[in-house]
C-alpha positions as CSV (number, residue, x, y, z in Angstrom):
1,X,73.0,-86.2,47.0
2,X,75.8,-85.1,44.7
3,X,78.7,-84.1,46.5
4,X,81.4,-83.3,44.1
5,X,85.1,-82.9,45.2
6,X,87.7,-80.7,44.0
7,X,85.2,-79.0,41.5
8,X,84.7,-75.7,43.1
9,X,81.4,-74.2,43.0
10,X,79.6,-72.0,40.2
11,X,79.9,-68.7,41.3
12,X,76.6,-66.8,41.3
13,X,75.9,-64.7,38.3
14,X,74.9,-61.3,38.7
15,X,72.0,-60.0,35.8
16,X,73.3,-56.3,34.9
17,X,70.4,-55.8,32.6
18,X,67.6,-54.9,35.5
19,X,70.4,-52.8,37.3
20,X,71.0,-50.7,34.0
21,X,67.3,-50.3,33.6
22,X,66.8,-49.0,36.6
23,X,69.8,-46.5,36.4
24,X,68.4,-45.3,33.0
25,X,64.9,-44.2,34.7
26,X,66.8,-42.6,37.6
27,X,68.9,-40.7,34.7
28,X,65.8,-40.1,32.9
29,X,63.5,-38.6,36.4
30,X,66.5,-36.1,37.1
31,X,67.2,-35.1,33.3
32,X,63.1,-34.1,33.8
33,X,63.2,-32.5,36.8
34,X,66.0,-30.4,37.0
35,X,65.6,-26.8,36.8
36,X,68.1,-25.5,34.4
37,X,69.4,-22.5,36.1
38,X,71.6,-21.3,33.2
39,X,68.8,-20.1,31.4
40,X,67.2,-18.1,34.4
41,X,70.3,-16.4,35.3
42,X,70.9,-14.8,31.7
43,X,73.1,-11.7,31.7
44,X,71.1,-9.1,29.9
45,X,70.9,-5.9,29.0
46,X,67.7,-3.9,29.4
47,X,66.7,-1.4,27.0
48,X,67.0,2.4,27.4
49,X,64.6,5.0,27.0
50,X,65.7,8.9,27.1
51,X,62.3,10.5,27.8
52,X,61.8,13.2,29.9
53,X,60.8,12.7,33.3
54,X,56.9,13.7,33.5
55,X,56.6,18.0,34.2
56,X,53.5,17.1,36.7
57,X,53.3,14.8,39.3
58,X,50.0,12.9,40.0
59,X,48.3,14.0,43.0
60,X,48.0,11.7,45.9
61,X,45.7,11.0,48.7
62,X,47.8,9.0,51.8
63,X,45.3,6.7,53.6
64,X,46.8,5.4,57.5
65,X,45.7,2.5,58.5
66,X,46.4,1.7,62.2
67,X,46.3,-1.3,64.4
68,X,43.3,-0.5,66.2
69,X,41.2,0.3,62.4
70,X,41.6,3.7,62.5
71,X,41.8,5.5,59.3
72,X,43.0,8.9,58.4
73,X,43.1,10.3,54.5
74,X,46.3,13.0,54.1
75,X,46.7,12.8,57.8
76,X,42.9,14.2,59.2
77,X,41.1,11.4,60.7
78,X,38.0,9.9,59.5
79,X,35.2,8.0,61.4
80,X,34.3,5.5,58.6
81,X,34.7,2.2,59.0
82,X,33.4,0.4,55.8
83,X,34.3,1.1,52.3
84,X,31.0,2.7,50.8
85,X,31.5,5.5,53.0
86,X,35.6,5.3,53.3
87,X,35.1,5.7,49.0
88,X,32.9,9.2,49.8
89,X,35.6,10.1,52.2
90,X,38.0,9.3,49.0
91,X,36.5,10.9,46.4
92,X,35.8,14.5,48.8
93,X,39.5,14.5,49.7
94,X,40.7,14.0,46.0
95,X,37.7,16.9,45.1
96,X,39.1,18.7,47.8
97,X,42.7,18.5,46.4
98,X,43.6,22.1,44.3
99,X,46.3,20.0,42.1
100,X,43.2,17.5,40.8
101,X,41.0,20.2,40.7
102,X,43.0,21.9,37.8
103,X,42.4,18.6,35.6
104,X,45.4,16.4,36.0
105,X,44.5,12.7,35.7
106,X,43.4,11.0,39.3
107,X,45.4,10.8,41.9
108,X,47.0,7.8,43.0
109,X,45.8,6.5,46.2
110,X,48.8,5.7,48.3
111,X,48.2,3.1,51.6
112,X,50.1,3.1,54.7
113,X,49.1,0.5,57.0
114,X,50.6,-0.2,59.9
115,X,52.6,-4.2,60.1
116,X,50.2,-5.2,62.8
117,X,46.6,-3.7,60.4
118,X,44.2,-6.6,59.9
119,X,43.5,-7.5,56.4
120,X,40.7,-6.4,56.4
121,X,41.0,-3.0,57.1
122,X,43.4,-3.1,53.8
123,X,41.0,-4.8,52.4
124,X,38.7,-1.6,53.0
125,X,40.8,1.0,51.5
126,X,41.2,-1.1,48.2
127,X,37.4,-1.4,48.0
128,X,36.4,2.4,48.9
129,X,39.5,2.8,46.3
130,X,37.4,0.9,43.5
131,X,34.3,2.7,44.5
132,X,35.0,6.3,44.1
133,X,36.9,5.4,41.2
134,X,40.0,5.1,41.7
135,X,42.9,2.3,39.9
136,X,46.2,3.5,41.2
137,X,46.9,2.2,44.1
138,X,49.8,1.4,45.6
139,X,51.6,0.3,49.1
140,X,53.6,2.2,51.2
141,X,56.6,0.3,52.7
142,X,59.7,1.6,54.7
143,X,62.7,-0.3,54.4
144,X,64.2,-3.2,57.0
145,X,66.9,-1.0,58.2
146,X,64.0,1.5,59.6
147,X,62.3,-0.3,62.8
């Protein structure tokens, strides 16, 4: 045994190089992945276009969609429940339609389901949409200060 008095001991000596290592990946992992938002939130200016707004406005055919699976083109009811004969019920009221009749370009086919419709009743309306030939479609939505 060496016991040494009045020398004082060696203090312990701390390796920095493994410590700086692992500071340099952490620096490295969030340099990759931070999402710069400077470059998403760009001020920009969106180019103009002074045309005139269109003279004739495309005809539309509204399509309800309840809860219950009920459907009912420009507000008359209709008994069809699948999309072959939902797309006949399409294509009758769009024929039926004086505006589309007089050759404007086809209407757009405008779906109002109800919050609580199933999908697949939506689902229905797009097909029988694509069936009688029909691709504008859009949604209609009311906004959250209307309940």
């Amino acid at each position: 045994m060496n016991f040494r008095k009045g020398k004082g001991r060696d203090d312990p000596e701390i390796n920095l190089i493994p410590f700086i290592d692992v500071l340099l990946v952490i620096v490295i992992f969030l340099m990759v992945t931070t999402s710069y938002s400077k470059f998403t939130a760009l001020q920009i200016t969106l180019p103009t276009a002074d045309a005139d707004k269109a003279v004739q406005q495309p005809s539309e055919i509204n399509v309800a969609v309840n809860p219950q699976g009920q459907y009912a083109i420009n507000n008359v009811p209709v008994s069809s429940r699948d999309a072959a004969a939902l797309a006949l019920d399409l294509k009758s009221a769009a024929q039926g339609d004086t505006q589309s009749a007089s050759g404007k370009a086809d209407p757009v086919v405008i779906i109002n389901a109800d919050a609580l419709a199933t999908h697949q009743t939506v689902i229905n309306v797009l097909e029988a949409a694509r069936l009688a030939g029909f691709d504008k479609i859009t949604f209609a939505a009311q906004t959250s200060g209307h309940k």
